[in-house]
TORBALO-21406 format. One line per 10 residues: number of its first residue (from 1); for each residue x, y negated, z negated of C-alpha. Coordinates in steps of 0.1 Angstrom, whole numbers. Each point is the difference from the previous one (the first is absolute). Example, Ala and Ser with C-alpha at 12.3 -4.5 7.8 and 13.67 -1.06 7.14 Angstrom:
2
1 = 123,45,-78 ~ 14,-34,7 $
//
This chain:
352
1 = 169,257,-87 ~ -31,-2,-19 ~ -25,-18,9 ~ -8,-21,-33 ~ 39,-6,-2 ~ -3,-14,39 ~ -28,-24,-12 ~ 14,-8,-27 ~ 34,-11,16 ~ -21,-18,22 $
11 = -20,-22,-20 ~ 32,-13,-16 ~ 21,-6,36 ~ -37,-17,9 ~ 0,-21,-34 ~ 36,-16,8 ~ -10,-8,37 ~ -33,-16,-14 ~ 24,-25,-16 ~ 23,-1,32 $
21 = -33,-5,19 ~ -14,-26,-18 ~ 36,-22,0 ~ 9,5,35 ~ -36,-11,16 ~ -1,-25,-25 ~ 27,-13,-7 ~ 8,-26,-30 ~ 30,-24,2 ~ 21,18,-24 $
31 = -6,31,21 ~ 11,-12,31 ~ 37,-4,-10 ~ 2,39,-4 ~ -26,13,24 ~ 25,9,31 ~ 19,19,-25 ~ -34,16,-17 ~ -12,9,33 ~ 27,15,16 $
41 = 8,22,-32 ~ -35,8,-2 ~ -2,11,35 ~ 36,16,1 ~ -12,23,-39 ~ -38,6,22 ~ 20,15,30 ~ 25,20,-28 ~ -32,15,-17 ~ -29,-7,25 $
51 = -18,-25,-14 ~ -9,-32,10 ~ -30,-17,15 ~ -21,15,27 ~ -4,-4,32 ~ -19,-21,16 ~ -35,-1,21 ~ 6,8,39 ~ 16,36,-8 ~ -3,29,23 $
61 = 1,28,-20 ~ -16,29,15 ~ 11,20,28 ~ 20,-17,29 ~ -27,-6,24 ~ -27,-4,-24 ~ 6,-27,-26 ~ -15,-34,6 ~ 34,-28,15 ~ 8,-32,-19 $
71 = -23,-21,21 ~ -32,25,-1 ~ 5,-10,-40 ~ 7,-35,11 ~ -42,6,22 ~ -7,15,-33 ~ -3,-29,-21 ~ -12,-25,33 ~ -31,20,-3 ~ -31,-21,1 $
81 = -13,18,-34 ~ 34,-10,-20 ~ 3,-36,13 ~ -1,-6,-43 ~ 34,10,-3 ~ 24,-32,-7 ~ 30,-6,-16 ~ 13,-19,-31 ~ 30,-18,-6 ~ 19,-19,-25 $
91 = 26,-21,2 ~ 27,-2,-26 ~ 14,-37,-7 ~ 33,7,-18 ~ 10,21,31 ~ -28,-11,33 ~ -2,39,4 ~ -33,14,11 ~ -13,29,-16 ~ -30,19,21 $
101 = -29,19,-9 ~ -35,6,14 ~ -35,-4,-9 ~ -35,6,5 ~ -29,-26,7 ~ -34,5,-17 ~ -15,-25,8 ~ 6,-35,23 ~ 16,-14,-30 ~ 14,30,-27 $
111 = 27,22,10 ~ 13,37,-17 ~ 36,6,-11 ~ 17,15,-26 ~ 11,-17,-29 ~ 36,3,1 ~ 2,-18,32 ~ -11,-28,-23 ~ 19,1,-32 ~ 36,1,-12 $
121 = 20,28,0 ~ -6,13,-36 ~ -36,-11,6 ~ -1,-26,-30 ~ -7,-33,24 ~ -23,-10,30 ~ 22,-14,28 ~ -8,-40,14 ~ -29,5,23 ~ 14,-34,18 $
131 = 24,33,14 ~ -22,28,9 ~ -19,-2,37 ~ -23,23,18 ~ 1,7,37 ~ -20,25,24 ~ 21,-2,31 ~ 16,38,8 ~ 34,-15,-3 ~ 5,-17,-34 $
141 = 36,-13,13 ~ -14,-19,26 ~ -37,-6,-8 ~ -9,-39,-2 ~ -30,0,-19 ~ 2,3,-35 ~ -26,-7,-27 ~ 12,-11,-38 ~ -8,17,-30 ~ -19,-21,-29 $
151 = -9,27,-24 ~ 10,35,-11 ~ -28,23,-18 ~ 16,32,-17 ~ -7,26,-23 ~ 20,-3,-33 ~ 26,30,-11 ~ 22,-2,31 ~ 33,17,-6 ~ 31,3,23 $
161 = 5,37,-20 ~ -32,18,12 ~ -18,-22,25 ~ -31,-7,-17 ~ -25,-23,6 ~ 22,-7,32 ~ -26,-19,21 ~ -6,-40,6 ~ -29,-17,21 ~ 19,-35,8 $
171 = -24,-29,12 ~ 7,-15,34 ~ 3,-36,1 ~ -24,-4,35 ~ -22,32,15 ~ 13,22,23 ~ -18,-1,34 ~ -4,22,26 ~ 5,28,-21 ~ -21,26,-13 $
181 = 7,8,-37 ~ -2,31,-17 ~ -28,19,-26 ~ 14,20,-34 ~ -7,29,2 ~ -8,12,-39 ~ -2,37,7 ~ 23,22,-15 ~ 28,14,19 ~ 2,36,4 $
191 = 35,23,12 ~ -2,8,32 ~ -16,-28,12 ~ 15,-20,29 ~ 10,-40,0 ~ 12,-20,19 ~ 28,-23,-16 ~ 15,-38,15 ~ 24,-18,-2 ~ 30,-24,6 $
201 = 27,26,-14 ~ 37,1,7 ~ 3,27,31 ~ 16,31,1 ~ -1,38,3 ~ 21,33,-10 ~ 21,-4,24 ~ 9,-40,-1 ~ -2,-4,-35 ~ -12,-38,-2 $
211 = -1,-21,26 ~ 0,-42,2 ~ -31,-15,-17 ~ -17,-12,30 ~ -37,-10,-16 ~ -18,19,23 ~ -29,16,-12 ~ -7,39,0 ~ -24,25,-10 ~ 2,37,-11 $
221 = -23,25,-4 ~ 3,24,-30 ~ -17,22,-26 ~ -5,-6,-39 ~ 17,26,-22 ~ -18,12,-30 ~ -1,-13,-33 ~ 15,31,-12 ~ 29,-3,19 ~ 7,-38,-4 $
231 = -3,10,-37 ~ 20,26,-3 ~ 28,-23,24 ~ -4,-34,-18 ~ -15,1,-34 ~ 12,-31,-10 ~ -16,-17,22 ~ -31,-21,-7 ~ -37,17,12 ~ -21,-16,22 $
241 = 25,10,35 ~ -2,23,27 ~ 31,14,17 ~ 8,11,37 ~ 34,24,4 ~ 22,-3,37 ~ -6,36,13 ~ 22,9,31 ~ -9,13,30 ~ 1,40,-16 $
251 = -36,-13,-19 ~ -8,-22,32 ~ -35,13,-8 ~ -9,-21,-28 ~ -6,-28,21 ~ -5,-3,40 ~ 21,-24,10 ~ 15,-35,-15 ~ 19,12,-31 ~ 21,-18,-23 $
261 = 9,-19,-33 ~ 0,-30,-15 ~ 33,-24,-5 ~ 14,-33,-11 ~ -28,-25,13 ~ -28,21,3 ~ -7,-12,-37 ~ -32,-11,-7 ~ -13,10,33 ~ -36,16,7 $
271 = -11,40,-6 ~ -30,6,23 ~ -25,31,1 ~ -30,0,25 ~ -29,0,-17 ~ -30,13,18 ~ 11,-21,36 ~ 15,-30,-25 ~ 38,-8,-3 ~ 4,-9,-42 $
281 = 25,-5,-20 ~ 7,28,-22 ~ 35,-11,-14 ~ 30,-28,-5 ~ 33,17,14 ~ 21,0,-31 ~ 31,14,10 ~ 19,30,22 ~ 31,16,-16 ~ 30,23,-1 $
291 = 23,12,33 ~ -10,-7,32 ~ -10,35,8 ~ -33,24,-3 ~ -13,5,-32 ~ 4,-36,-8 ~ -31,-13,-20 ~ -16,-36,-1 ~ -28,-7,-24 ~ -33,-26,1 $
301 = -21,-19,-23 ~ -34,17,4 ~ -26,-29,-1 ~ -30,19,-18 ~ 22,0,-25 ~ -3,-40,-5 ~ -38,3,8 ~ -12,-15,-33 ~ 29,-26,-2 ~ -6,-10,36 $
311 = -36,-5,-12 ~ 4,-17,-29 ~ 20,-30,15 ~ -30,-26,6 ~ 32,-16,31 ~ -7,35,15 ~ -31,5,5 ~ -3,-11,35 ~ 21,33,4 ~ -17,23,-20 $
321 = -17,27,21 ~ -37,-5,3 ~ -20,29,-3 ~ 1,23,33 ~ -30,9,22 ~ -5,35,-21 ~ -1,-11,-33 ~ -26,-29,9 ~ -23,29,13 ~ 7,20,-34 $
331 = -7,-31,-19 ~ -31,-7,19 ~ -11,32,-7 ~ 3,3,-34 ~ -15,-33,-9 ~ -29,14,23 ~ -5,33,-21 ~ 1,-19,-31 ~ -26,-23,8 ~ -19,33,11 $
341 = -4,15,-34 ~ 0,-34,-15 ~ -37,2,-21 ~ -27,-15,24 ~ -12,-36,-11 ~ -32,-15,6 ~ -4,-12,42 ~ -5,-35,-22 ~ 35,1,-12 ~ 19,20,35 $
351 = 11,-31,27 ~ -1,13,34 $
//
């Protein structure tokens, strides 16, 4: 088939399970009545035409022997240099369902997420901070230490359609201790370049299909696709995101070990690049999608893209990147050279 009719097929299948998405992790009250009916046709029409959502971090997917086990993904995200990764959750009141996401911290007291994972479905209302929490532990079902959320900060234009402007810093309650937040990184993102994605996603592989949601957390390792190609696959959805694609073991070489996708839970969790020997956060994890097989796709909120909004909130600026090491030396240099060919002034009128 050609492959504009293949995208094209795709990006309306992904357009339907962007609304499934949205009412099965967050479910309202008038959803719940239906949703064992709505997930189980949903599933049962996914397994009929391969669709669905993808699979999950902790995915071996190259060749037997060589692909990284559930726990090495599990050592992943323990790692001393993604101890930011966390979770978020809210609880719903007309059912006392959780629904699980994950997030980023920025700072002792400012967490990343995306912005679904704080709205309503059709993305029209903020949901009761009195239910949202935030926890760092590496199991969110069991973790005992949770910190409350009194403030959400998001760029306007959100839209459960497209994804845009999918990204939230929530404001923690009390600091977090004894954990080392994260810098932005406000480079841009290139194809080919590697990251490293966590989070508390919904497990699962090729050959499961889902598994229990156990809150553990993961991470995978990945490369971006082009812009050309997430283009050409979504164009209806909003600019400003990045996109990984599940490659099986037959294109093992695209990354060296680690490999997977992003699922149900993963939401909102952290994209990080190393940037010259410095773990950053380079994206919000937006959403993975279509059958649990290679070739799946998940795509990111790049945060360059929010540079300038990020900037311009004065409740941000503790989290705005101050300027690196290099740039203080260019600086320095410049205002150097232009006092140089400044016109001399009398000794009378130069302080020393």
């Amino acid at each position: 088939m050609h492959l504009a009719i293949v995208a094209k097929a795709r990006m309306q299948l992904f357009q339907g399970w962007i609304f499934f998405e949205h009412c099965f992790f967050r479910r309202t009250p008038a959803f719940s009545a239906m949703r064992k009916i709505m997930i189980w046709s949903a599933l049962a029409f996914g397994a009929f035409f391969g669709f669905g959502p993808s699979n999950a971090f902790g995915i071996e997917i190259q060749s037997p022997g060589d692909g990284a086990t559930d726990a090495e993904h599990i050592a992943l995200a323990a790692q001393p240099e993604f101890q930011a990764g966390g979770w978020f959750s809210f609880t719903n009141s007309g059912t006392g369902e959780t629904n699980w996401g994950s997030a980023t911290l920025v700072t002792p007291d400012w967490v990343v997420t995306a912005a679904h994972n704080v709205l309503s479905p059709d993305g029209s209302t903020q949901l009761p901070l009195s239910r949202m929490k935030i926890g760092f532990g590496a199991d969110a079902l069991t973790d005992s230490t949770t910190y409350a959320v009194t403030q959400v900060i998001r760029p306007a234009g959100y839209s459960p359609l497209n994804y845009d402007s999918d990204l939230a810093f929530l404001k923690l309650a009390t600091p977090v201790t004894g954990i080392t937040p994260v810098g932005l990184y406000t480079g841009t993102l290139s194809a080919g370049q590697e990251v490293t994605a966590i989070g508390h996603g919904q497990p699962g592989s090729p050959a499961t299909g889902f598994l229990p949601y156990d809150g553990i957390e993961r991470g995978m390792v990945n490369q971006l696709g082009s812009q050309a190609d997430f283009q050409s696959l979504f164009p209806d959805l909003a600019p400003g995101m990045v996109m990984t694609e599940f490659v099986g073991d037959n294109l093992s070489g695209n990354y060296e070990y680690f490999g997977g996708n992003l699922s149900l839970g993963d939401d909102g969790g952290g994209l990080m690049v190393l940037d010259n020997g410095v773990w950053k956060l380079a994206g919000v994890n937006v959403v993975g999608f279509d059958s649990s097989n290679y070739g799946d796709h998940a795509i990111y909120t790049e945060i360059s893209a929010y540079s300038a909004w990020i900037s311009s909130q004065s409740a941000l600026a503790s989290i705005v990147p101050e300027p690196g090491a290099f740039s203080l030396v260019v600086a320095s240099a410049f205002a150097f050279l232009t006092r140089r060919t400044r016109p001399k002034k009398s000794r009378a009128g130069v302080k020393h």
